[in-house]
C-alpha positions in Angstrom: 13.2 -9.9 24.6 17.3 -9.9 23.9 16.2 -13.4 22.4 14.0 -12.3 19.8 17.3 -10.9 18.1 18.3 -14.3 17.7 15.2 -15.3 15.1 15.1 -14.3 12.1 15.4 -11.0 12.2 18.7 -10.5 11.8 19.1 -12.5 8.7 16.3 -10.4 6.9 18.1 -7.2 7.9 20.9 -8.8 6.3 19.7 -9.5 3.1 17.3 -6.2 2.8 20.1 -3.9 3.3 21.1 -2.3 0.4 24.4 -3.6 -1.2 27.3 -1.3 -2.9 26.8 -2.6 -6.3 24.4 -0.4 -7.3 27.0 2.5 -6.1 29.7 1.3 -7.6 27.9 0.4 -10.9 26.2 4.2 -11.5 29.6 5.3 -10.8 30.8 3.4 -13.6 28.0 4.2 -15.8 28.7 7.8 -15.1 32.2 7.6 -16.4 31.4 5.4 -19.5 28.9 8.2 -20.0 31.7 10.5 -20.3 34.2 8.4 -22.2 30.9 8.1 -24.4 30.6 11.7 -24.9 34.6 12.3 -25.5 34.5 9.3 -28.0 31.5 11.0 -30.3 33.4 13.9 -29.7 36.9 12.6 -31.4 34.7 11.0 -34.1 33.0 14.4 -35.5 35.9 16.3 -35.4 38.1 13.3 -37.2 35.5 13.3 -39.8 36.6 16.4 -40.9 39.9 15.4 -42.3 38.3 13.7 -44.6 37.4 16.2 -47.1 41.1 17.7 -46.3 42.1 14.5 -47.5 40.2 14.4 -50.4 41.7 18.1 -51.2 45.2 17.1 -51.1 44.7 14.1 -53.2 43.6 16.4 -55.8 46.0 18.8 -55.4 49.0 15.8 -55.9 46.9 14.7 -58.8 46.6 18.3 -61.0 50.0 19.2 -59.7 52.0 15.9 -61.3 49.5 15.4 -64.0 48.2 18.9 -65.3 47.5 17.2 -68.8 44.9 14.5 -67.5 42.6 17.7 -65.6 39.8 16.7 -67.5 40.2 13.0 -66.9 40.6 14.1 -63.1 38.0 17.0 -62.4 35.1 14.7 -62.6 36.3 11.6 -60.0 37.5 14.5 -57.6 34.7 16.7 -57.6 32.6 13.7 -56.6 34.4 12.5 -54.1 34.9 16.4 -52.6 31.1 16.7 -52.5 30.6 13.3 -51.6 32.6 13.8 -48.0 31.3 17.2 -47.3 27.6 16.1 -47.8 28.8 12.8 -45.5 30.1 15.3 -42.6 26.8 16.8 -42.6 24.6 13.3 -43.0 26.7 11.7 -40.7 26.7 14.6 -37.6 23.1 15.7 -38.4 21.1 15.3 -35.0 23.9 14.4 -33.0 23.7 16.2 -30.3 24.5 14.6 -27.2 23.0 15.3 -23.9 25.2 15.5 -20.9 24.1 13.1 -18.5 22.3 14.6 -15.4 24.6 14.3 -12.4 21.6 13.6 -10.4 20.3 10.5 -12.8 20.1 7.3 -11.5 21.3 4.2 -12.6 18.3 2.6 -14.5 18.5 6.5 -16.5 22.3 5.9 -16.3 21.6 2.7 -18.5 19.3 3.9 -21.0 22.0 7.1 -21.6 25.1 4.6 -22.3 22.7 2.7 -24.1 21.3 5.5 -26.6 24.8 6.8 -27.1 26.6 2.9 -27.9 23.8 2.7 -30.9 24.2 6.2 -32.1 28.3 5.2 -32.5 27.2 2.0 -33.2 24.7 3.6 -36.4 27.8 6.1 -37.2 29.8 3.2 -37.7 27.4 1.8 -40.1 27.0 4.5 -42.0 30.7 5.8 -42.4 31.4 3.1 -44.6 29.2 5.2 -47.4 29.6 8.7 -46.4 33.4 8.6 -45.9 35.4 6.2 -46.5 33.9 5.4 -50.0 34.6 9.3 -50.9 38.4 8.6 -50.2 38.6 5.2 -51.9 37.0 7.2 -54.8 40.0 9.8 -54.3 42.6 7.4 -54.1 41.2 4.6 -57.1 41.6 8.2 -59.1 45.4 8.9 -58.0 46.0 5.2 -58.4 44.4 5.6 -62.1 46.3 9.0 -63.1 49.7 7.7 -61.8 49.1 4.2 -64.0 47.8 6.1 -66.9 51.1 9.2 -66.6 53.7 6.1 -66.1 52.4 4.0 -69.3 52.5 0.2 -69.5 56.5 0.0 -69.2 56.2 1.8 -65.6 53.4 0.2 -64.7 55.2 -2.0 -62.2 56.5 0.7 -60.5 53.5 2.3 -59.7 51.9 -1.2 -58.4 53.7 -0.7 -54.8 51.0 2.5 -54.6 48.2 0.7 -55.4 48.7 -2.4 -53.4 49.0 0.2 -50.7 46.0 1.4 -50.9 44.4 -2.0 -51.2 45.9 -2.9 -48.1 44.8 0.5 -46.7 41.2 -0.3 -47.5 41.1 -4.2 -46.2 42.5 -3.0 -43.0 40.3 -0.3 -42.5 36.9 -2.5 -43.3 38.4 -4.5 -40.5 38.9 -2.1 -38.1 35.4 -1.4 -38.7 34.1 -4.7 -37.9 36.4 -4.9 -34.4 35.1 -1.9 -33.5 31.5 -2.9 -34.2 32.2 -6.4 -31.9 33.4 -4.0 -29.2 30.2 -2.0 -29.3 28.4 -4.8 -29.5 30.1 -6.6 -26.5 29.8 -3.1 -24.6 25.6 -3.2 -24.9 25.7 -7.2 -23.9 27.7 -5.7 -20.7 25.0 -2.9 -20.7 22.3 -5.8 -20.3 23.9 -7.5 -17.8 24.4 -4.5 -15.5 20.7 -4.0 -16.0 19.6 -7.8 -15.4 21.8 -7.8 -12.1 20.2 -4.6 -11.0 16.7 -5.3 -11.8 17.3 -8.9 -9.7 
């Protein structure tokens, strides 16, 4: 009887037992699902500078040029409006769920997942609901300090708006990186879930 140890029952005990990937992997899930959570967190509540943004912009522009408030009114009430309405379109339904400590991984999975696209959607749609309301803001400074200095100053003022060009270029770009690491977080994401499901 000792002997039938030596079959192959021990080799199928081996490779039935449970392994420690799963483990380790729902502990990582469960702290991506937090880092998730603080991320969306940092995201609404940087979302409200924008509109403070937008304010001071104003303010520089009818404190230097108080003879051009007619010319400036319009631009800057859109662009006020613009980023308000974006806080609101932008954080509308965003709640996010905590995850349950007692979820397992395959629920793990599908909660990183849902939260990577909703960041993933915010990104998309910052683009329109705040950053254009700022560009707005600043073409409009870039167009009253132009228009105060005349053509003879003109030069002087380019150094502003070549700043603000480079502004927006390497914003749009940090866009797009962080929209490849999102992207390369779900492919990670499916791989977790292809290992565990083998």
């Amino acid at each position: 009887m000792p002997n039938d140890l030596h079959g192959d029952l021990p080799k199928t005990l081996w490779q039935n037992q449970p392994t420690e990937t799963s483990k380790m992997s729902l502990i990582l899930i469960r702290q991506k699902a937090r880092e998730l959570r603080a991320r969306a967190r940092r995201q609404m509540i940087g979302s409200l500078a924008v509109p403070m943004v937008v304010a001071y912009m104003y303010d520089f522009c009818i404190t230097h040029f108080p003879n051009w408030l007619q010319m400036l009114n319009p631009p800057f009430a859109l662009a006020l409006a613009w980023s308000i309405a974006g806080i609101y379109f932008l954080n509308r339904g965003k709640r996010s769920e905590e995850m349950l400590p007692e979820a397992g991984l395959s629920t793990g999975l599908q909660f990183c997942r849902k939260e990577i696209e909703q960041r993933r959607d915010y990104f998309r749609r910052v683009v329109a609901w705040l950053f254009a309301p700022v560009v707005l803001a600043t073409a409009t400074c870039a167009m009253a300090l132009s228009v105060a200095a005349g053509p003879a100053k003109f030069l002087e003022v380019m150094p502003f708006i070549m700043l603000g060009a480079a502004w927006i270029v390497a914003y749009l770009w940090m866009r797009s990186r962080q929209m490849r690491q999102l992207q390369r977080e779900l492919d990670e994401l499916s791989e977790i879930e292809g290992a565990n499901n083998t």
